[in-house]
C-alpha positions in Angstrom: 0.0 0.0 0.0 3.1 2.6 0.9 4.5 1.7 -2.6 1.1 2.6 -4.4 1.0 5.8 -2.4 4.2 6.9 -3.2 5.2 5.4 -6.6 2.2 3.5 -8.4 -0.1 6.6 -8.8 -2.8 6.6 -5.7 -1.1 10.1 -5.1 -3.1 12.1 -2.5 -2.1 14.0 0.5 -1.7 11.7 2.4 0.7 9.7 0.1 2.8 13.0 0.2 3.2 13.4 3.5 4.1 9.6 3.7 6.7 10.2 1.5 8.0 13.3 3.2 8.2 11.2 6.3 10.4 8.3 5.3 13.6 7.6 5.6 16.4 8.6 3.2 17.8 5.0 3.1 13.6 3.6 2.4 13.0 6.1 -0.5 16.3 5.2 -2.2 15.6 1.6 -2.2 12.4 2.9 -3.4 13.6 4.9 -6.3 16.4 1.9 -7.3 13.7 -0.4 -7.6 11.6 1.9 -9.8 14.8 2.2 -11.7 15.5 -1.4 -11.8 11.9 -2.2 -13.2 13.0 0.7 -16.1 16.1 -1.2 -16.7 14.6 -4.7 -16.9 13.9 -6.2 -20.1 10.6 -5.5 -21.0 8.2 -8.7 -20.9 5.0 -7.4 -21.8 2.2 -5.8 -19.5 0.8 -7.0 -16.1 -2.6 -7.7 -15.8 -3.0 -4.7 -14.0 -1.1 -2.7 -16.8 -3.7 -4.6 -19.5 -6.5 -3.6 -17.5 -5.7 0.1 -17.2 -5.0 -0.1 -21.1 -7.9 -1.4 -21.8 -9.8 0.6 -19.8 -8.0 4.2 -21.6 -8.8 2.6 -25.1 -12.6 2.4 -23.9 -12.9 6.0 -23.1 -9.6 7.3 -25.4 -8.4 10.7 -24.6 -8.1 14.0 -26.4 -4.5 13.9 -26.5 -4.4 10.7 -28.6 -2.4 7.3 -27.8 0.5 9.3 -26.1 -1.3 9.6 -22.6 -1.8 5.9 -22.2 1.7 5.6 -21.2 1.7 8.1 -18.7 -1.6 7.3 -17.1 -0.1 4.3 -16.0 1.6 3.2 -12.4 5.2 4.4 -12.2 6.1 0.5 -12.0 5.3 -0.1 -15.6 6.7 3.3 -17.8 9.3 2.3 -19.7 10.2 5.7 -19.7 9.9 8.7 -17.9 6.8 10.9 -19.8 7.5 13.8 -20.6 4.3 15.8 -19.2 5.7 18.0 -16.3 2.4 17.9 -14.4 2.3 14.2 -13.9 1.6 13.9 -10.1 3.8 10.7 -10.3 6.7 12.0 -11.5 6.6 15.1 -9.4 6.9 12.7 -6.2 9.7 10.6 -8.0 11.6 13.6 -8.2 11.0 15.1 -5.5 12.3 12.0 -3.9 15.7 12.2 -6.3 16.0 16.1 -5.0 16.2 14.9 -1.6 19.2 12.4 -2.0 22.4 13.3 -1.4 25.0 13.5 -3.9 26.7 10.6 -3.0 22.8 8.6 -3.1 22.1 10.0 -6.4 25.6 8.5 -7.5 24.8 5.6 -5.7 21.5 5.1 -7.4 22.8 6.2 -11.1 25.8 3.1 -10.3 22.7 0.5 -9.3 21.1 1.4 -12.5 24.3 1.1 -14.8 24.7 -2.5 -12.9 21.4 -3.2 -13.7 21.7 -2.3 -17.3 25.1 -4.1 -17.7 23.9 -7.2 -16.3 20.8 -7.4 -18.9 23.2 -6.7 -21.4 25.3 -9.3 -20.8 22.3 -11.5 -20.1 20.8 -10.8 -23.5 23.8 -9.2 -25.4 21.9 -6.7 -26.7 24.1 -3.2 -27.0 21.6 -0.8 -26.6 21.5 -2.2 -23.0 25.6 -1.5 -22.9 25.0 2.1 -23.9 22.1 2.6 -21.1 25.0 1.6 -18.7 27.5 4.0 -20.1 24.3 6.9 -19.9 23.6 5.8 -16.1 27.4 5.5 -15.5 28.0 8.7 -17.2 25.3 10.4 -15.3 26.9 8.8 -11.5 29.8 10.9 -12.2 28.2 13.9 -13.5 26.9 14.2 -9.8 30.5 14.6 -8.8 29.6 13.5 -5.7 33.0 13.7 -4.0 33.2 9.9 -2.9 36.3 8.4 -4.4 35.3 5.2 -4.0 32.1 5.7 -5.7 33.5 7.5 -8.5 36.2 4.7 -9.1 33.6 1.6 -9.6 31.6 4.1 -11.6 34.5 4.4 -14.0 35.6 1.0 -14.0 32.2 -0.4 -14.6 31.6 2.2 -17.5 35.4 1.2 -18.4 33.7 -2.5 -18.7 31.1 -2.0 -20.8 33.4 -0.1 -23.1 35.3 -2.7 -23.5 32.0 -4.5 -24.5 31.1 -1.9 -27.0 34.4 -2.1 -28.4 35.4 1.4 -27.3 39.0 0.2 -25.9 40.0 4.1 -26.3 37.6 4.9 -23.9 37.8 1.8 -21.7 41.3 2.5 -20.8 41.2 6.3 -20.3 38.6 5.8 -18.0 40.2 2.6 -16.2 43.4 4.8 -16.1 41.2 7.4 -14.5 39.8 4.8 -11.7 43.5 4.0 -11.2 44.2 7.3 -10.2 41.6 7.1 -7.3 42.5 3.7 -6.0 45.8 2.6 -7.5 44.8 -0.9 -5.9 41.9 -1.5 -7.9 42.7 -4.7 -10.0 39.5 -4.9 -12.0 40.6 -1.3 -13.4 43.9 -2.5 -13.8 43.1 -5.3 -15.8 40.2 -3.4 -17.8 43.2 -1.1 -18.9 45.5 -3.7 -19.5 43.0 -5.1 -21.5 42.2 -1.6 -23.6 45.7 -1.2 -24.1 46.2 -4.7 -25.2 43.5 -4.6 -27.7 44.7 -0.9 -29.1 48.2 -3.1 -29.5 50.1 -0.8 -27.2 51.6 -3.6 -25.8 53.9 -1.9 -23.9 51.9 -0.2 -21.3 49.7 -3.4 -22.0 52.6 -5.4 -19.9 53.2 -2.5 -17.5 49.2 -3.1 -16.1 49.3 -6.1 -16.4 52.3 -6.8 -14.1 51.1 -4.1 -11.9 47.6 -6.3 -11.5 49.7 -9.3 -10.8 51.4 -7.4 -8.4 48.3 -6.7 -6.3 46.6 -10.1 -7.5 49.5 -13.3 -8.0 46.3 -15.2 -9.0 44.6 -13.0 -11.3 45.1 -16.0 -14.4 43.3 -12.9 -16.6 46.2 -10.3 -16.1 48.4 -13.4 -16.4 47.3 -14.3 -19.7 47.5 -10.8 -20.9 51.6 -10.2 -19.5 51.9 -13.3 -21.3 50.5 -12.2 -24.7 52.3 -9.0 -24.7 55.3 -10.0 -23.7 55.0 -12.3 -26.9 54.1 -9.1 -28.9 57.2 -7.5 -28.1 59.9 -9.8 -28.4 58.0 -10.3 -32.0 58.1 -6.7 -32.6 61.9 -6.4 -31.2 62.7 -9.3 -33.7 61.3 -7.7 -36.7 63.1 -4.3 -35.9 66.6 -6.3 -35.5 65.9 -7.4 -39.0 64.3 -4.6 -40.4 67.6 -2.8 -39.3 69.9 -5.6 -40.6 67.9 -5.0 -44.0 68.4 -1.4 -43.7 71.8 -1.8 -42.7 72.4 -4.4 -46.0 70.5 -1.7 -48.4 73.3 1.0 -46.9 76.5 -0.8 -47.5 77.3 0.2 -50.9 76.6 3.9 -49.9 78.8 3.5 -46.6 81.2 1.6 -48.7 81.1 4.7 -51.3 81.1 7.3 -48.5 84.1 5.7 -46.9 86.4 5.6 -49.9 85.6 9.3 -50.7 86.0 10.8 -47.3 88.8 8.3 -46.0 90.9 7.1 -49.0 90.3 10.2 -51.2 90.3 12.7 -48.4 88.2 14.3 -50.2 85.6 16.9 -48.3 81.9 16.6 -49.0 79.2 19.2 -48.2 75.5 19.6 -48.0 74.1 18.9 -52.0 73.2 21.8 -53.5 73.1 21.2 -57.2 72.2 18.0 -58.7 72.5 16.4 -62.5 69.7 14.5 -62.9 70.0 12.3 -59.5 73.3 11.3 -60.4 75.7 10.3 -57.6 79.6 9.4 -57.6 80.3 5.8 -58.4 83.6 3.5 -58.2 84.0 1.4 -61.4 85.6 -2.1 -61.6 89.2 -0.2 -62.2 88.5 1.5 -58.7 88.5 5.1 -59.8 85.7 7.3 -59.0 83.2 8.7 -61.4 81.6 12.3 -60.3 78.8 14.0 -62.6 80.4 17.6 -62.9 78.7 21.0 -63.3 79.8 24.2 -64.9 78.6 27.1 -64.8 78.6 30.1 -66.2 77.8 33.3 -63.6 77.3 35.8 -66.2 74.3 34.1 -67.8 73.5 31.3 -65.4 73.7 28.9 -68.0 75.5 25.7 -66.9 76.7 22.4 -69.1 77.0 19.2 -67.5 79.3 16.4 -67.8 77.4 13.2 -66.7 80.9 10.5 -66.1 83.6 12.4 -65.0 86.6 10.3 -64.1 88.9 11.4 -61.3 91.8 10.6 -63.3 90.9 13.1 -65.7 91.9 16.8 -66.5 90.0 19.6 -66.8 91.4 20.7 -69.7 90.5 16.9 -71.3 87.1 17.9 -70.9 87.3 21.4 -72.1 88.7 20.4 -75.2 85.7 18.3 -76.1 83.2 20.6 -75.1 84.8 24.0 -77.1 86.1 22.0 -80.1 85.5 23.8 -83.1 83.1 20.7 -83.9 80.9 21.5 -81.2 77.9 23.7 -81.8 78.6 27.2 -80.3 76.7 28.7 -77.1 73.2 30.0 -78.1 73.6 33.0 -75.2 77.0 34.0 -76.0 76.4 36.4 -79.4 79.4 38.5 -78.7 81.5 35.4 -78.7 83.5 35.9 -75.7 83.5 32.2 -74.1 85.7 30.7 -76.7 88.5 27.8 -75.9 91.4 30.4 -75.7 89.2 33.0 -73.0 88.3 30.7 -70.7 89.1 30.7 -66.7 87.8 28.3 -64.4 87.4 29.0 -60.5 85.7 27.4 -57.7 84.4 28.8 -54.3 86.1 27.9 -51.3 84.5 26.3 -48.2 81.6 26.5 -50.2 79.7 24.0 -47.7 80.8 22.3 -43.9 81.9 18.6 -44.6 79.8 16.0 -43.7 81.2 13.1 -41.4 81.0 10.0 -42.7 77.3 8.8 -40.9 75.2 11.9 -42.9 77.4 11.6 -46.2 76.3 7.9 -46.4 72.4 9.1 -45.8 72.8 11.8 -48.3 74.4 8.9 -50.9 71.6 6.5 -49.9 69.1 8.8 -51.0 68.1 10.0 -47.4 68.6 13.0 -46.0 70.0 13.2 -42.6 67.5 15.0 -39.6 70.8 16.3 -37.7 71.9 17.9 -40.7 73.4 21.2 -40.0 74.0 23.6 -42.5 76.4 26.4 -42.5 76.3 28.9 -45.1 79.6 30.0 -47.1 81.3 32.5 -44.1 82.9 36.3 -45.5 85.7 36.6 -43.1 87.9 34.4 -41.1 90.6 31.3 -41.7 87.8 29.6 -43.4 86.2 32.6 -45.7 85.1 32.1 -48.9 86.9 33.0 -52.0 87.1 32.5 -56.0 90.4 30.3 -56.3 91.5 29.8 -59.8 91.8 26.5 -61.2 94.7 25.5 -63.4 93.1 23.2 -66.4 96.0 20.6 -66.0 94.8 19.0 -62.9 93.3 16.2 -62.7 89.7 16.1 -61.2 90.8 14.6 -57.8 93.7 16.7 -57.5 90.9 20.0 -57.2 88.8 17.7 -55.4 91.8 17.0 -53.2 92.4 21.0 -52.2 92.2 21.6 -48.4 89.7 24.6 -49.3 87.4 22.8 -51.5 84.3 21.2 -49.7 82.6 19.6 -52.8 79.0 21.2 -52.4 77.3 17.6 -53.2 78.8 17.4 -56.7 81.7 19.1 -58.0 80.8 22.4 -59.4 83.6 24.9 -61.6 82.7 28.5 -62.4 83.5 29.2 -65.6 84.0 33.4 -66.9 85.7 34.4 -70.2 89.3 36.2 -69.5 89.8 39.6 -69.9 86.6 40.5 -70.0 84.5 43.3 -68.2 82.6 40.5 -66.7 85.7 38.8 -65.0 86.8 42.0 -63.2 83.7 42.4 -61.2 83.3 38.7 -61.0 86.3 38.9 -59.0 85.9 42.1 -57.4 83.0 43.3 -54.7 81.2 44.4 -57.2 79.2 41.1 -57.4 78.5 38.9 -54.2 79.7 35.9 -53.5 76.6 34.1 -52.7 
């Protein structure tokens, strides 16, 4: 008779001042087991329920099928109606106004439980995300109870992980450990999370700290025992991934070493390219460089693709101005003929790489500690136009204690006695 008064819909004074007399704990197992009777599957009307149907479809209202519902007993909504005057959910909520945070928590957790339980019963997930609502509303409260804030997130971290939602299982398991650090269901909900978003890592670190609290927990064990299998896999496959890598290097190191350490030769940043080509050693052990010239007054360049170290300049010269070869489209005053020309290179033009970033740069990489230091104006190492005598041999230039080759060898090339030349070599024109 109490629980018609104050929940089934014989609301009348008396019923209220019933209700304003009992106790806290009576009206919140009251309210849980409204909430509970929400929560449960639904089975189909009572007889009671049928009756009251029936009865409403006799004498049907103005406002249509919608009312039935709410002229109901509390005990049989499946949800709460959304009229603000019904007298039944006025003394529902006056009841929830008069819990304390912590009881309002407290209820929100019983209905989650409820909730889960009916999913897992069924394993339906619209039950699952009912949980994760009620759960969700528990800590909304923020009622200021650690403990009951820390099953509230571990249960919502549980049907996460039921859902699938293993980002949001472990955050929140994470979150519970931070409350009570000897929680071992949240430990082993985040282990599992983490575990299942392959961070295997801190997968192993839960897990161990589970076992830790919990030698027994066979769960947790399973899971150190997966991840631990995980990582050695994953520690294998970067050993050979870095043997492979290592393999795919050695000609470049191999390259790299012979230039730096047998040629003592000095090799900068790359800053002009021919194509993609790179230095090679043939079968006869010399080394092959694709060589640029170029021509500052114009910015026109030429390029020789193979050029051996054992070769002169002036070899090469000789092929290029022969009076076979066509003449230079840009040069109508004809000053860059056989006899005019001068060739010069730049002088620590770039800062030598050490043998590690020279075999990236030869590999095709680029290295990410890569410093580059532009061409300074003053000091022992300042930059300046050096001329180059035509009878050397490539690898003698290459060779010079001033020249840092800026990826590929690179010869300036001006016509002599020109007006060009003088401020070529004067301050008239920069350096770079």
């Amino acid at each position: 008779m109490l629980l018609k008064t104050l929940v089934c819909g014989c609301v009348t004074k008396r019923g209220q001042q019933l209700s304003q007399r009992l106790a806290p704990r009576c009206r919140l197992h009251l309210l849980q087991s409204w909430r509970q009777n929400l929560c449960a599957p639904y089975r189909g009307p009572t007889l009671a329920a049928a009756a009251m149907v029936e009865a409403s479809n006799a004498q049907p209202s103005a406002a249509g099928d919608a009312t039935i519902v709410e002229d109901l007993p509390a005990v049989f909504w499946d949800e709460m109606p959304t009229n603000n005057d019904n007298v039944d959910l006025a003394a529902i909520n006056a009841l929830i106004d008069e819990q304390t945070p912590v009881e309002r928590a407290e209820s929100h957790k019983n209905q989650g439980n409820e909730a889960l339980k009916t999913g897992l019963k069924h394993r339906k997930k619209f039950y699952f995300r009912e949980a994760v609502t009620a759960y969700t509303k528990g800590l909304d409260v923020q009622c200021g109870d650690s403990i009951v804030e820390t099953v509230l997130l571990s249960n919502r971290a549980q049907v996460h992980l039921q859902l699938g939602n293993d980002r949001n299982a472990l955050e929140d398991s994470l979150r519970a450990l931070q409350l009570d650090t000897n929680n071992v269901k949240a430990c082993y909900r985040a282990a599992r999370a983490a575990y299942n978003l392959k961070q295997y890592s801190k997968a192993l670190t839960l897990a161990e700290q589970g076992i830790a609290m919990d030698a027994g927990a066979s769960e947790l064990k399973r899971i150190q025992q997966d991840a631990q299998q995980h990582l050695q896999a994953e520690e294998q496959r970067a050993v050979e991934r870095a043997a492979r890598e290592k393999a795919k290097r050695g000609p470049a190191q191999q390259l790299a070493s012979t230039l730096i350490s047998l040629r003592n030769w000095q090799i900068g940043k790359p800053q002009l390219s021919i194509g993609g080509r790179k230095p090679f050693v043939a079968e006869d052990s010399l080394v092959h460089w694709p060589v640029m010239f170029v021509y500052p007054e114009t910015m026109q360049t030429d390029a020789v693709e193979d050029f051996v170290e054992a070769d002169s300049l002036q070899q090469h010269l000789d092929v290029m101005f022969s009076p076979d070869a066509p003449p230079l489209d840009w040069d109508d005053e004809h000053q860059y003929t056989r006899d005019k020309l001068e060739l010069y290179y730049l002088s620590h033009a770039a800062r030598p790489l050490p043998l590690e970033q020279l075999t990236e740069v030869l590999y095709g990489g680029w290295p990410q500690d890569l410093q580059d230091a532009a061409p300074q104006r003053y000091g022992p190492k300042a930059s300046k136009w050096c001329r180059v005598s035509e009878k050397l041999l490539l690898g003698e230039v290459l060779a010079k204690p001033d020249y840092v080759i800026p990826g590929i060898p690179v010869f300036f090339v001006v016509s002599k006695g020109s007006d060009y030349r003088k401020r070529f070599l004067s301050d008239e024109i920069p350096l770079f």
